[in-house]
Structures are given as C-alpha cells and as structure tokens.
CHARMM-style PDB file with segment names, atoms N, HN, CA, C and O in Angstrom:
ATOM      1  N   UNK     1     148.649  57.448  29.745  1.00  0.00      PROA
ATOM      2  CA  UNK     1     149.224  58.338  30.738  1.00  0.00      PROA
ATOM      3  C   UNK     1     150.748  58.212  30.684  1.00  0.00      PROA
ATOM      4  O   UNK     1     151.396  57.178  30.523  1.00  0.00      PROA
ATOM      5  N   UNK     2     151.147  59.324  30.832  1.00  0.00      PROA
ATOM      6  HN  UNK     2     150.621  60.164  30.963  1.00  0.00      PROA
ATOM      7  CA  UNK     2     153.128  59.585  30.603  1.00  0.00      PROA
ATOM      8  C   UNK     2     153.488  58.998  31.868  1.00  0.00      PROA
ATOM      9  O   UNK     2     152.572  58.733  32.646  1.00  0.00      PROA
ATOM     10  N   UNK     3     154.765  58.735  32.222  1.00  0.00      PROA
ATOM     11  HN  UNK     3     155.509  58.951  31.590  1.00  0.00      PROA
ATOM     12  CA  UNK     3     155.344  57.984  33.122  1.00  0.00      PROA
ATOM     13  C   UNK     3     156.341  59.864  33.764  1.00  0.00      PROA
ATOM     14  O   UNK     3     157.175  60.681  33.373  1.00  0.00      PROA
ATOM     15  N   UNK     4     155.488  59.585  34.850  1.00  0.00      PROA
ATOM     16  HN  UNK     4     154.811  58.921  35.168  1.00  0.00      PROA
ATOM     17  CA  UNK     4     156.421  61.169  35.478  1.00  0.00      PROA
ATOM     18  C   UNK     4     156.698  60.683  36.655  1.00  0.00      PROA
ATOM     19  O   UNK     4     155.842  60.406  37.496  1.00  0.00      PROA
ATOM     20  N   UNK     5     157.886  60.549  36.792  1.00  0.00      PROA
ATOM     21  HN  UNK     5     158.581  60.774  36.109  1.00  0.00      PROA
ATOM     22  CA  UNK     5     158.656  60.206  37.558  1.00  0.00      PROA
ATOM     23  C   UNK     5     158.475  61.055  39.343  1.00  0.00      PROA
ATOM     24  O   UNK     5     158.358  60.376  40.363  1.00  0.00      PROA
ATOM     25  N   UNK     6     158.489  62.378  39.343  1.00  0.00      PROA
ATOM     26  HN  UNK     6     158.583  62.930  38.514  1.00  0.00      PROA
ATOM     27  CA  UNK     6     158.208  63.068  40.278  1.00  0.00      PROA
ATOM     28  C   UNK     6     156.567  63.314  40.706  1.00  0.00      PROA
ATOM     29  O   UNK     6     156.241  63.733  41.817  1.00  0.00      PROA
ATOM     30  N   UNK     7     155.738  63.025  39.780  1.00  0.00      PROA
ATOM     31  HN  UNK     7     156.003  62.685  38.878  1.00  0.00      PROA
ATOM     32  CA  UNK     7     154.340  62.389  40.213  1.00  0.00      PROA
ATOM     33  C   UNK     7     154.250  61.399  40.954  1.00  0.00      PROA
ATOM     34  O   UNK     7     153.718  61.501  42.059  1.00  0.00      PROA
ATOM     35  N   UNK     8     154.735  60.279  40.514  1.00  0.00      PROA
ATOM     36  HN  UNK     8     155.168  60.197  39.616  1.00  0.00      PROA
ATOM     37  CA  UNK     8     154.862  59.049  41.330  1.00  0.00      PROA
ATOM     38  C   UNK     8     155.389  59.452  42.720  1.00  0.00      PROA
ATOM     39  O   UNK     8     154.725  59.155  43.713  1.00  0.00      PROA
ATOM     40  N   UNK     9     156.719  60.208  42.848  1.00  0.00      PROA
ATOM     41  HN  UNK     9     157.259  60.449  42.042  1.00  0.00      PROA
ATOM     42  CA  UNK     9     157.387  60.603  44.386  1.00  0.00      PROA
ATOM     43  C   UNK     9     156.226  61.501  45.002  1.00  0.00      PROA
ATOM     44  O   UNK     9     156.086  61.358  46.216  1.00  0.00      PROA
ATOM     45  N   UNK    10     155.664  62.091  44.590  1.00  0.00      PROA
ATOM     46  HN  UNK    10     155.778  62.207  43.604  1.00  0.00      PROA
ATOM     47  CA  UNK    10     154.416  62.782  45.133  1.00  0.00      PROA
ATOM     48  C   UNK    10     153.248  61.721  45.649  1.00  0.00      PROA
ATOM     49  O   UNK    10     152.902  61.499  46.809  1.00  0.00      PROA
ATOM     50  N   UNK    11     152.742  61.125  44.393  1.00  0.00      PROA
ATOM     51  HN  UNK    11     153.023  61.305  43.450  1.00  0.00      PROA
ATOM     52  CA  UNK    11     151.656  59.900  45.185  1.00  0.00      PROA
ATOM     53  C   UNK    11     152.131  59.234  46.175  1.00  0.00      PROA
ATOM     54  O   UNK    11     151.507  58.949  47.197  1.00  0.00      PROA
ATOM     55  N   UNK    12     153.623  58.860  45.845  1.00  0.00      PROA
ATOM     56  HN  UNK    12     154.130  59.092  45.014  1.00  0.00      PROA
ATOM     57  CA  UNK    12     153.791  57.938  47.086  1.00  0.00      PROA
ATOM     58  C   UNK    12     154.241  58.367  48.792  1.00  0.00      PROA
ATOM     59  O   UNK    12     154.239  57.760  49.862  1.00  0.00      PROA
ATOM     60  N   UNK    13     154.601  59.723  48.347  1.00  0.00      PROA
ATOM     61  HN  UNK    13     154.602  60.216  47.477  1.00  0.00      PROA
ATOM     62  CA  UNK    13     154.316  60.302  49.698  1.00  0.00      PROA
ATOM     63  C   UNK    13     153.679  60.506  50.449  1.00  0.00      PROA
ATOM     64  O   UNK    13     153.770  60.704  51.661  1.00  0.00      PROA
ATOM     65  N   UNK    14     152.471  60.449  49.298  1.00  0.00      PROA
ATOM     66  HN  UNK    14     152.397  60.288  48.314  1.00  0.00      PROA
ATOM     67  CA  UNK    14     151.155  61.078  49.668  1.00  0.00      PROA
ATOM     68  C   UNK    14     150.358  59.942  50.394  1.00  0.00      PROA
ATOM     69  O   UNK    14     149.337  60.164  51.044  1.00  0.00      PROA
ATOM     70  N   UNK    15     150.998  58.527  50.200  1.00  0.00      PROA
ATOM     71  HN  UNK    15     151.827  58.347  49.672  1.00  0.00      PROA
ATOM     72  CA  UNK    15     149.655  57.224  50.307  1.00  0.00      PROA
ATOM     73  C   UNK    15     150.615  56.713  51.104  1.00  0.00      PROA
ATOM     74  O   UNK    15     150.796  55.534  50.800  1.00  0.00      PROA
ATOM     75  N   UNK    16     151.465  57.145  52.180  1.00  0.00      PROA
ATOM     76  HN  UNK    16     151.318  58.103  52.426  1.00  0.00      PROA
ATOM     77  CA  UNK    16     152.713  56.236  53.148  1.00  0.00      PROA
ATOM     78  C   UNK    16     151.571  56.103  54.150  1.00  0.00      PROA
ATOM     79  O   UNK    16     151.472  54.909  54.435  1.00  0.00      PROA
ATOM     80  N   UNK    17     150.526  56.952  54.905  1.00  0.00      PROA
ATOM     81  HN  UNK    17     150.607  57.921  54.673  1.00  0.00      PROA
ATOM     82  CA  UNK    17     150.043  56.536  55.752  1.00  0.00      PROA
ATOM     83  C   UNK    17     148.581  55.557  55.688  1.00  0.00      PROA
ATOM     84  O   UNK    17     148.369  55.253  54.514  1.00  0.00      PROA
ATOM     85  N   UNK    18     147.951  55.218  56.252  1.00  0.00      PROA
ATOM     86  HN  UNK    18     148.123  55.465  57.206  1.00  0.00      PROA
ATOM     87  CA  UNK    18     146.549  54.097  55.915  1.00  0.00      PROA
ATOM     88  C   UNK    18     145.979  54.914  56.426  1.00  0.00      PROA
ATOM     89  O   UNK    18     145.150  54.995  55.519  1.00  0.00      PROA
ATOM     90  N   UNK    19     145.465  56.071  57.516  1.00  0.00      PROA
ATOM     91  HN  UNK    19     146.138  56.005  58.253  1.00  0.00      PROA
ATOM     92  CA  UNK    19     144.621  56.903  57.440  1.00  0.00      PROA
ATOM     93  C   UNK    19     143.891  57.429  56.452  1.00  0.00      PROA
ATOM     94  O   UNK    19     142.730  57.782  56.656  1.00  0.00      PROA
ATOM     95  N   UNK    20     144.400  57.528  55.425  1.00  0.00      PROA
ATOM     96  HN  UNK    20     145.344  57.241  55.260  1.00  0.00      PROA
ATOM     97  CA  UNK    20     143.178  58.446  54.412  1.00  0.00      PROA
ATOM     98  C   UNK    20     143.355  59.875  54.642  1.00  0.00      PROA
ATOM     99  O   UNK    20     144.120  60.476  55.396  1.00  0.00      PROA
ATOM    100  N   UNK    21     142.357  60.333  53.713  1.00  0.00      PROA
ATOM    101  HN  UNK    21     141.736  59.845  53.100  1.00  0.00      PROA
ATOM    102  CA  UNK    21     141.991  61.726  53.388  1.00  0.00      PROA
ATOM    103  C   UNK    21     143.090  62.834  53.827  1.00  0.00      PROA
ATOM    104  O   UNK    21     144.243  62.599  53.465  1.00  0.00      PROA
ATOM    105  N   UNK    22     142.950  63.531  54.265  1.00  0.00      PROA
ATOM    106  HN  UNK    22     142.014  63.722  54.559  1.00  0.00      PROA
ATOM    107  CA  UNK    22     143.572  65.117  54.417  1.00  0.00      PROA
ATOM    108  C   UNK    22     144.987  64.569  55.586  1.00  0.00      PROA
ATOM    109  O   UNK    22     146.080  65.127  55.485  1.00  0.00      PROA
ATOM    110  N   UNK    23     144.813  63.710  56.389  1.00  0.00      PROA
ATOM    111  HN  UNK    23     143.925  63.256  56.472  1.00  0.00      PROA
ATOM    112  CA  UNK    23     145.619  63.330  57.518  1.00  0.00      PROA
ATOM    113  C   UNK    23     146.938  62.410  57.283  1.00  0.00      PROA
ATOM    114  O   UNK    23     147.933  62.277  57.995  1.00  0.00      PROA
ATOM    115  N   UNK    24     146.532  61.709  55.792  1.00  0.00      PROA
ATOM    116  HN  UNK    24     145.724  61.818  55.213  1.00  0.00      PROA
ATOM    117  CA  UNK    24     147.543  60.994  55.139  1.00  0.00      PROA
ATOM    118  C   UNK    24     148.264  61.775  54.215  1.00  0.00      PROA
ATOM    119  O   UNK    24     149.425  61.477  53.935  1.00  0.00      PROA
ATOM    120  N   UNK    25     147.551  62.991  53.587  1.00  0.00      PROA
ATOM    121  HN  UNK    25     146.608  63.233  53.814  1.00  0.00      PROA
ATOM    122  CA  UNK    25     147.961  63.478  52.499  1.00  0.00      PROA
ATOM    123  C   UNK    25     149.196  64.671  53.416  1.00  0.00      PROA
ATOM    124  O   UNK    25     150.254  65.217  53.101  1.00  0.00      PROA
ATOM    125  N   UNK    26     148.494  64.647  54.409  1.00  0.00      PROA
ATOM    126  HN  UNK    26     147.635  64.204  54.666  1.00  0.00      PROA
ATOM    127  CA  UNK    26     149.497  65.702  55.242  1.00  0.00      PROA
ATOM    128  C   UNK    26     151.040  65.201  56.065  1.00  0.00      PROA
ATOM    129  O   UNK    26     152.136  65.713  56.295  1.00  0.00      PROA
ATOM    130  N   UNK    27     150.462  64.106  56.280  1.00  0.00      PROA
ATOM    131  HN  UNK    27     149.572  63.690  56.094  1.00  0.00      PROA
ATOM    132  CA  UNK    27     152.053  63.283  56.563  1.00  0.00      PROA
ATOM    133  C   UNK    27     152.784  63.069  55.582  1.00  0.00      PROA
ATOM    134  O   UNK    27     153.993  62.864  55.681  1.00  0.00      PROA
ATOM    135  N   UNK    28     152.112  63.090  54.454  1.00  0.00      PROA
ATOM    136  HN  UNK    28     151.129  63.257  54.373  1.00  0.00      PROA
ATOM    137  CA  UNK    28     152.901  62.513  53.605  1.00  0.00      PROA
ATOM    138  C   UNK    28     153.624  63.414  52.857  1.00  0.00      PROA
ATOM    139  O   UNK    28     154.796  63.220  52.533  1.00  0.00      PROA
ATOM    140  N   UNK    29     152.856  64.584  52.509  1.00  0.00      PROA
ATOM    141  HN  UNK    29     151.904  64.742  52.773  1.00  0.00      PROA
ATOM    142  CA  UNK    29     153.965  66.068  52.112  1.00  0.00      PROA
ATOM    143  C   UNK    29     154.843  66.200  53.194  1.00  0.00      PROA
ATOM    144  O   UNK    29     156.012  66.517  52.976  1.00  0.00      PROA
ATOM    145  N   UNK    30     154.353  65.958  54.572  1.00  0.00      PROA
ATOM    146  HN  UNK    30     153.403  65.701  54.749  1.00  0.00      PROA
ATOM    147  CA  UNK    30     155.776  66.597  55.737  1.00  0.00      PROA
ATOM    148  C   UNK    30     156.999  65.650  55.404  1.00  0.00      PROA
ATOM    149  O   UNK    30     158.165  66.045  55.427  1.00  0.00      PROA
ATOM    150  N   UNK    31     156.613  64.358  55.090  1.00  0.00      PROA
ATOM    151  HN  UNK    31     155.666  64.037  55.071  1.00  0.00      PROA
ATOM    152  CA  UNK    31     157.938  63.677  54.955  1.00  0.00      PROA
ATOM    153  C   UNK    31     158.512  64.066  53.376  1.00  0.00      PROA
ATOM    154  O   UNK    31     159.714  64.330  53.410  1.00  0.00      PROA
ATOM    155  N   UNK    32     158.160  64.119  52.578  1.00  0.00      PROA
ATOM    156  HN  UNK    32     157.184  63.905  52.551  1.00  0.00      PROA
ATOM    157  CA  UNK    32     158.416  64.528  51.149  1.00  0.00      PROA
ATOM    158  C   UNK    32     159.143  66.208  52.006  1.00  0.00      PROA
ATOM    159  O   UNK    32     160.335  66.482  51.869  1.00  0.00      PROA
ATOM    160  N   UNK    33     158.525  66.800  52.533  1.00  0.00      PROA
ATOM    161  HN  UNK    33     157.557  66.578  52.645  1.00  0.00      PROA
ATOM    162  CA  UNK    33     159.552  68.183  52.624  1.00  0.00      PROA
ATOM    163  C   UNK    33     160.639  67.806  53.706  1.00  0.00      PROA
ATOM    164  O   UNK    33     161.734  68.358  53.594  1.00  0.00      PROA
ATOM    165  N   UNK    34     160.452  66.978  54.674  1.00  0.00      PROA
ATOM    166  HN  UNK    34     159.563  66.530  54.765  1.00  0.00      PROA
ATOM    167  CA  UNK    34     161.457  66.816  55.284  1.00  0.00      PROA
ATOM    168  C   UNK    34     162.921  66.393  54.628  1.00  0.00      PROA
ATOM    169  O   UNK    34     164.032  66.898  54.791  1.00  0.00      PROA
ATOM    170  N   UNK    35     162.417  65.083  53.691  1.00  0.00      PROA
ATOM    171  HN  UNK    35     161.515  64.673  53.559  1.00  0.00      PROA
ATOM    172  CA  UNK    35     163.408  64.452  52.355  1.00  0.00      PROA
ATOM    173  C   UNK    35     164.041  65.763  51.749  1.00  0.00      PROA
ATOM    174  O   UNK    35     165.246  65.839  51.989  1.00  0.00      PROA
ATOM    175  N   UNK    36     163.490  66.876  50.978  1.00  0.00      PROA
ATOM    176  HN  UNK    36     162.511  66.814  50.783  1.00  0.00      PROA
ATOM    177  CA  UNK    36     164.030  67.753  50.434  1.00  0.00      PROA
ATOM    178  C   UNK    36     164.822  68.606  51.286  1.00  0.00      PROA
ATOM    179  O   UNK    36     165.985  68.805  50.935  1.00  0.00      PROA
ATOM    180  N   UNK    37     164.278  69.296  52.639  1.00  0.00      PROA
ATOM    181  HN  UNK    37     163.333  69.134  52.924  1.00  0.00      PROA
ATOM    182  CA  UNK    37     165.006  69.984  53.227  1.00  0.00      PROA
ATOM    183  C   UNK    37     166.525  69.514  53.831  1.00  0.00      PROA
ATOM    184  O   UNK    37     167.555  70.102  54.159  1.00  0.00      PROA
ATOM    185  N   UNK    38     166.120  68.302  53.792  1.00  0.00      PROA
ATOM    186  HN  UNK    38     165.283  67.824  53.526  1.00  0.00      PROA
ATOM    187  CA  UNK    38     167.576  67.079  54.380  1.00  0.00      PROA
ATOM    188  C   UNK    38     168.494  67.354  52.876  1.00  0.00      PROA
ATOM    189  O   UNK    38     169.617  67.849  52.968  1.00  0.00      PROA
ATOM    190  N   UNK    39     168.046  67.074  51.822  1.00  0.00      PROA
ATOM    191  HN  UNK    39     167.134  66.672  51.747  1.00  0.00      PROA
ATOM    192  CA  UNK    39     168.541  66.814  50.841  1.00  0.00      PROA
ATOM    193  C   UNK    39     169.475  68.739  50.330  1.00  0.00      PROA
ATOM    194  O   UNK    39     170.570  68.924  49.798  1.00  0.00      PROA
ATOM    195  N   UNK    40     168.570  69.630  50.738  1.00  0.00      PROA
ATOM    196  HN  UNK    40     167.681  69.480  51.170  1.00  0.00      PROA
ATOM    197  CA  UNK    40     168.893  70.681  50.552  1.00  0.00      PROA
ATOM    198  C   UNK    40     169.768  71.408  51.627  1.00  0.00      PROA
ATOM    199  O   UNK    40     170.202  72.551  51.478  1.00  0.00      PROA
ATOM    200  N   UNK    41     169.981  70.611  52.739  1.00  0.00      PROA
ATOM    201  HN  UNK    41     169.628  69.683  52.859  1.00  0.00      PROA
ATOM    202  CA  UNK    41     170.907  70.986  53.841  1.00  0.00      PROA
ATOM    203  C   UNK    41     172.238  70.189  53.836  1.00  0.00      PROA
ATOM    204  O   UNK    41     173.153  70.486  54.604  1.00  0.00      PROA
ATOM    205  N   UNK    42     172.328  69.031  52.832  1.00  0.00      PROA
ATOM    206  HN  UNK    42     171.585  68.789  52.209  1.00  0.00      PROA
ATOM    207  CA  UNK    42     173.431  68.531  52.502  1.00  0.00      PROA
ATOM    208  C   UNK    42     174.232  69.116  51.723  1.00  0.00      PROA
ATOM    209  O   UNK    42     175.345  69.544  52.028  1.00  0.00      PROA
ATOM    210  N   UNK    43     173.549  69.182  50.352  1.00  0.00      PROA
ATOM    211  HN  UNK    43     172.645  68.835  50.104  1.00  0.00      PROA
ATOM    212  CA  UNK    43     174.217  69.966  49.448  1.00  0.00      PROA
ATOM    213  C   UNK    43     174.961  71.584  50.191  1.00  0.00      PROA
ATOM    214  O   UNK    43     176.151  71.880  50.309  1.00  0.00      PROA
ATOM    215  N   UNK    44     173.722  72.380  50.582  1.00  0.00      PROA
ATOM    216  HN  UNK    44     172.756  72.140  50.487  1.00  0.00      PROA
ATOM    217  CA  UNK    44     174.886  73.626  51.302  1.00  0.00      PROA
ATOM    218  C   UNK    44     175.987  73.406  52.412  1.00  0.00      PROA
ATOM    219  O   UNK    44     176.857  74.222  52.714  1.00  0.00      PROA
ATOM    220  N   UNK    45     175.754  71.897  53.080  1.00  0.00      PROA
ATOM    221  HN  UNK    45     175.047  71.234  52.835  1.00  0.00      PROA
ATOM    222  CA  UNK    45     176.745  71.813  53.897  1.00  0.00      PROA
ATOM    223  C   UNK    45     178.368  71.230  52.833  1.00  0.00      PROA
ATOM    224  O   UNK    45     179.547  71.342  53.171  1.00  0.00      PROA
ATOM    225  N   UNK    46     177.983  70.827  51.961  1.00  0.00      PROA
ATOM    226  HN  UNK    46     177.026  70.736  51.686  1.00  0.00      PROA
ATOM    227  CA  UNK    46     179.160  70.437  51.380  1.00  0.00      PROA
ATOM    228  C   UNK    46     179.321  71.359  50.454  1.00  0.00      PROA
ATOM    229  O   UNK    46     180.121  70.923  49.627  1.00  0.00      PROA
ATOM    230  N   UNK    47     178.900  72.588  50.137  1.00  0.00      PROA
ATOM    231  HN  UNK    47     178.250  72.942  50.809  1.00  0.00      PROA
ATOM    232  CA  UNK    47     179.486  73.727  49.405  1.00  0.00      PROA
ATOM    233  C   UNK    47     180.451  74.402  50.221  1.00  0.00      PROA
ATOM    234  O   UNK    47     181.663  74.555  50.071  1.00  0.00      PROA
ATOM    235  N   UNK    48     179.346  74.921  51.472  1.00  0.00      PROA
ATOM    236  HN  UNK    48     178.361  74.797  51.594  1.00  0.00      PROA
ATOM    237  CA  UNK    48     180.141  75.321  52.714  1.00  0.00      PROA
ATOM    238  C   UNK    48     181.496  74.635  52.580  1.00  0.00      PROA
ATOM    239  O   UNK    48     182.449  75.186  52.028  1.00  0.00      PROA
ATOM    240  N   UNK    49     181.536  73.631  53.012  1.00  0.00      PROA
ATOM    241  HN  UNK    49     180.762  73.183  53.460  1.00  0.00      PROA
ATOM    242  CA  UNK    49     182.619  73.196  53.231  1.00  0.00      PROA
ATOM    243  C   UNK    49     183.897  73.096  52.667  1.00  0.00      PROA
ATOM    244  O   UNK    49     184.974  73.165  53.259  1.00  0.00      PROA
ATOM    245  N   UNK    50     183.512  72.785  50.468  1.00  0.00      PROA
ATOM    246  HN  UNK    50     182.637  72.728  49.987  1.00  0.00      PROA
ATOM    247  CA  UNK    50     184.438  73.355  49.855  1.00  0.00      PROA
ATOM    248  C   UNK    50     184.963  74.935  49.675  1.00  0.00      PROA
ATOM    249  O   UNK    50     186.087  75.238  49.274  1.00  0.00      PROA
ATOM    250  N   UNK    51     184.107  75.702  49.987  1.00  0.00      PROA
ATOM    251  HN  UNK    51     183.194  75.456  50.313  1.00  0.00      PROA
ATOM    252  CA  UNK    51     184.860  77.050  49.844  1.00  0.00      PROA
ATOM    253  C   UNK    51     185.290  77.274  50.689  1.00  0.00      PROA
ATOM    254  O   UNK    51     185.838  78.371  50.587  1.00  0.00      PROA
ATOM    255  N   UNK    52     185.515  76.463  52.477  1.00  0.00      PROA
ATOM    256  HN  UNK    52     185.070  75.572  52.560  1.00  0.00      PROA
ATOM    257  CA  UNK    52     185.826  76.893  53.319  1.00  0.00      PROA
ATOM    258  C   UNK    52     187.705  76.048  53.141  1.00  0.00      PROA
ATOM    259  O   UNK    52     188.777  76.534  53.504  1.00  0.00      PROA
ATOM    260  N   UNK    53     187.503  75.031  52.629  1.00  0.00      PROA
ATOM    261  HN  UNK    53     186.633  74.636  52.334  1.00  0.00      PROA
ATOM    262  CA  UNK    53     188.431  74.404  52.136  1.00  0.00      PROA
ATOM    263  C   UNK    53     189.959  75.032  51.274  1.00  0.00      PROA
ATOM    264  O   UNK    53     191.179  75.007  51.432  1.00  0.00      PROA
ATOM    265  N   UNK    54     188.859  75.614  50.229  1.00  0.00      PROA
ATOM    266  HN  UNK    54     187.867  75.634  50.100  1.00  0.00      PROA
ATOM    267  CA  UNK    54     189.625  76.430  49.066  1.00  0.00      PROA
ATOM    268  C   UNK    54     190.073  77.497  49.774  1.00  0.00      PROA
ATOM    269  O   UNK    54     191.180  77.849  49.366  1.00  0.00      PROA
ATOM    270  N   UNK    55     189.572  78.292  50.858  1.00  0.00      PROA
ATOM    271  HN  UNK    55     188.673  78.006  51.189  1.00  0.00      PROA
ATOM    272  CA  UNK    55     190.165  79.217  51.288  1.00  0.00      PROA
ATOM    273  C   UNK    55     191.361  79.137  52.458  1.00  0.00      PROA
ATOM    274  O   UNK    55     192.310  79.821  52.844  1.00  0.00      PROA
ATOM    275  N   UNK    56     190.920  78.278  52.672  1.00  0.00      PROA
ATOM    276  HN  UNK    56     190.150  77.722  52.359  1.00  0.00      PROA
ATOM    277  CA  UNK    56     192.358  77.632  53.659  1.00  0.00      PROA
ATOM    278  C   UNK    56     193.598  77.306  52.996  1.00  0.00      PROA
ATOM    279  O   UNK    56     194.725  77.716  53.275  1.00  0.00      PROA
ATOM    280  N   UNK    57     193.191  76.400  51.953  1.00  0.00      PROA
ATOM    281  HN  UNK    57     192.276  76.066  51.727  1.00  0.00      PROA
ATOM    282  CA  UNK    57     194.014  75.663  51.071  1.00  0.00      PROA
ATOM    283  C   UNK    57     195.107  76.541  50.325  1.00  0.00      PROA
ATOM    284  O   UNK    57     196.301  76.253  50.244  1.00  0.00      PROA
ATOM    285  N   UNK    58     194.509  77.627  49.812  1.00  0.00      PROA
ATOM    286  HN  UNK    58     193.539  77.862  49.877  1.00  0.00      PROA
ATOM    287  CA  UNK    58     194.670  78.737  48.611  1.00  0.00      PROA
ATOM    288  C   UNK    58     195.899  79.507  48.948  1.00  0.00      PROA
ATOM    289  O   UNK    58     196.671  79.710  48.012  1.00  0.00      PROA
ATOM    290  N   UNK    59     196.203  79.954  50.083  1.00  0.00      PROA
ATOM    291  HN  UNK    59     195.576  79.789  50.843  1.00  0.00      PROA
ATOM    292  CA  UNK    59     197.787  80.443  50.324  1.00  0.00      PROA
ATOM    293  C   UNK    59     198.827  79.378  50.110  1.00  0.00      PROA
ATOM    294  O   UNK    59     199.831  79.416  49.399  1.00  0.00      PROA
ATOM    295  N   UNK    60     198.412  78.517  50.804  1.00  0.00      PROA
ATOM    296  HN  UNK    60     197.596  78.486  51.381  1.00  0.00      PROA
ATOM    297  CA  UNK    60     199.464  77.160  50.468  1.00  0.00      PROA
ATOM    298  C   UNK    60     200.099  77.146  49.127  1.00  0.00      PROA
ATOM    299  O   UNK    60     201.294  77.109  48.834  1.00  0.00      PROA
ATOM    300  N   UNK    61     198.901  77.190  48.276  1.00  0.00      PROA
ATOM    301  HN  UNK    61     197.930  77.220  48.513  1.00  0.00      PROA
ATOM    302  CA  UNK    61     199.364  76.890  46.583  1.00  0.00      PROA
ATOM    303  C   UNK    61     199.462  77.833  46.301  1.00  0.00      PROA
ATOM    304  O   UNK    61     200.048  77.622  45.239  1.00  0.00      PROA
ATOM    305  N   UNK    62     199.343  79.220  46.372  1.00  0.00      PROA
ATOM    306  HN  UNK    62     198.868  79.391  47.235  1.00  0.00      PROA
ATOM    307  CA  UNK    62     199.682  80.546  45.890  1.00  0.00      PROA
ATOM    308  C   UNK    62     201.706  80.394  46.293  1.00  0.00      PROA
ATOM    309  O   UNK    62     202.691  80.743  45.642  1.00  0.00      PROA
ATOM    310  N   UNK    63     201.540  79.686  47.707  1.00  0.00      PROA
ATOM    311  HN  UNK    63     200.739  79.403  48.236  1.00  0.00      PROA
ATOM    312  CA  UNK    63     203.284  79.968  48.111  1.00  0.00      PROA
ATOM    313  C   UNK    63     203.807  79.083  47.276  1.00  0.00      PROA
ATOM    314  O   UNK    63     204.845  79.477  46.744  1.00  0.00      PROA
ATOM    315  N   UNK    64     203.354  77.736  46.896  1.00  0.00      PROA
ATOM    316  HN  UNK    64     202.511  77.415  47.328  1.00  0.00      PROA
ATOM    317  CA  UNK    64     203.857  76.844  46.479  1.00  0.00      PROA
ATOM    318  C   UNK    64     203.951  77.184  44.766  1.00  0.00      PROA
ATOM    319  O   UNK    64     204.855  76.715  44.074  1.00  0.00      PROA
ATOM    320  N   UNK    65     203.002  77.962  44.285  1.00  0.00      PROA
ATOM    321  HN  UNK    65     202.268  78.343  44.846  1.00  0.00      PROA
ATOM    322  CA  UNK    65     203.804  78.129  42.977  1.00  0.00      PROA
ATOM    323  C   UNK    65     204.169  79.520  42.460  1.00  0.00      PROA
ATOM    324  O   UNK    65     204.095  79.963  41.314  1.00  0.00      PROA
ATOM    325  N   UNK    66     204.561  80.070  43.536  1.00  0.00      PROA
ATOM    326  HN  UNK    66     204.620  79.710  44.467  1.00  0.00      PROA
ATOM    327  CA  UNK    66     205.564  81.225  43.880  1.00  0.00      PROA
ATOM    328  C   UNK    66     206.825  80.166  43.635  1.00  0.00      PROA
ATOM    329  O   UNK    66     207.420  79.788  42.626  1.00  0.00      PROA
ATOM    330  N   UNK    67     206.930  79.895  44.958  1.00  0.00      PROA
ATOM    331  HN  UNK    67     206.446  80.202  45.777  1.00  0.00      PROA
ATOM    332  CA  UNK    67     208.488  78.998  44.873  1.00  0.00      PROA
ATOM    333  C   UNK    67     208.591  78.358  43.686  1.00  0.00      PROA
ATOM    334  O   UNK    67     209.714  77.994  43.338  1.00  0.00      PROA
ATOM    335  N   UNK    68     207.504  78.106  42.874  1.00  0.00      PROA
ATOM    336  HN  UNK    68     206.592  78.402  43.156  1.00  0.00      PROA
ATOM    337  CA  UNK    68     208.501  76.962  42.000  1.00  0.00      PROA
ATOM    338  C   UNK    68     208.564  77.798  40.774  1.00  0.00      PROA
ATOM    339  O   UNK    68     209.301  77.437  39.856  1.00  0.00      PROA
ATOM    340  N   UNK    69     207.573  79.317  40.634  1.00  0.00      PROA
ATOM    341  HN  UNK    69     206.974  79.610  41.379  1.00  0.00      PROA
ATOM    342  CA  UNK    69     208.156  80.299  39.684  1.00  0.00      PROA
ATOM    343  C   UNK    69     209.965  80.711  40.134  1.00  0.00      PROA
ATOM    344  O   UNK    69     210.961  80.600  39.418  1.00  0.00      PROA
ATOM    345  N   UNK    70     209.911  80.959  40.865  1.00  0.00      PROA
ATOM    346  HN  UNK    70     209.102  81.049  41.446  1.00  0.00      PROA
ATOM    347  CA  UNK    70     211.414  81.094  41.861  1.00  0.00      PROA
ATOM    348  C   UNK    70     212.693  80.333  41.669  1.00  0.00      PROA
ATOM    349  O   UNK    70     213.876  80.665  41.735  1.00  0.00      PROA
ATOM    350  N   UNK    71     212.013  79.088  41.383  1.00  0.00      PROA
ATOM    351  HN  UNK    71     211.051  78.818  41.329  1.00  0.00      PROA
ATOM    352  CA  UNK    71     213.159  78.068  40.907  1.00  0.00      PROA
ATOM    353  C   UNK    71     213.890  77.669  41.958  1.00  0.00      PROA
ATOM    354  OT1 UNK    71     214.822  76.881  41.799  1.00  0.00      PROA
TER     355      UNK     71
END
C-alpha cells in the first residue's frame, strides 16, 4: 500500500472520536471541514488584506517616483 499522505488526514479525522460507526465518522469530517474552512478563511483574509494594502500604498509610490523622475 502507497503512503498517501491526505488518506491518512482523512482516517485520522475520521477515528478522533471512540464512538464508532456513522457518529465518529461524522465528527470527524466536521472537524476536517472546519480545519479547511479556517484554513481557507485565512488565506482570503490575508489576500484581502494585501490588495487592500497595495491600494493604499500605491499613490504614495506613484508620487514618490514621480518626484524622483523630477529630480
């Protein structure tokens, strides 16, 4: 058997609770989607944040290398 890395993050999501059957397998995807949705609300918060950045930023350095075309 191949070593799959994201299989394993699946089983082990899947076997976090000692209940068993359908009741373990179901906690254990909610936390596996919770992990991703966390993971996927970071990343857009720090995109957000750089383009909100760059657009603030972006006159600054537009003036600033005006002036130094300017001499």
């Amino acid at each position: 058997m191949t070593d799959d890395p994201m299989r394993d993050l699946l089983e082990e999501a899947t076997t976090t609770v000692a209940t068993g059957g359908d009741v373990g397998r179901t906690v254990g995807l909610a936390s596996l989607l919770s992990l991703v949705t966390g993971s996927v609300a970071t990343v857009t918060a720090a995109t957000i944040a750089l383009v909100v950045l760059l657009f603030v930023l972006s006159p600054f350095a537009f003036l600033l290398g005006f002036g130094l075309l300017l001499g």
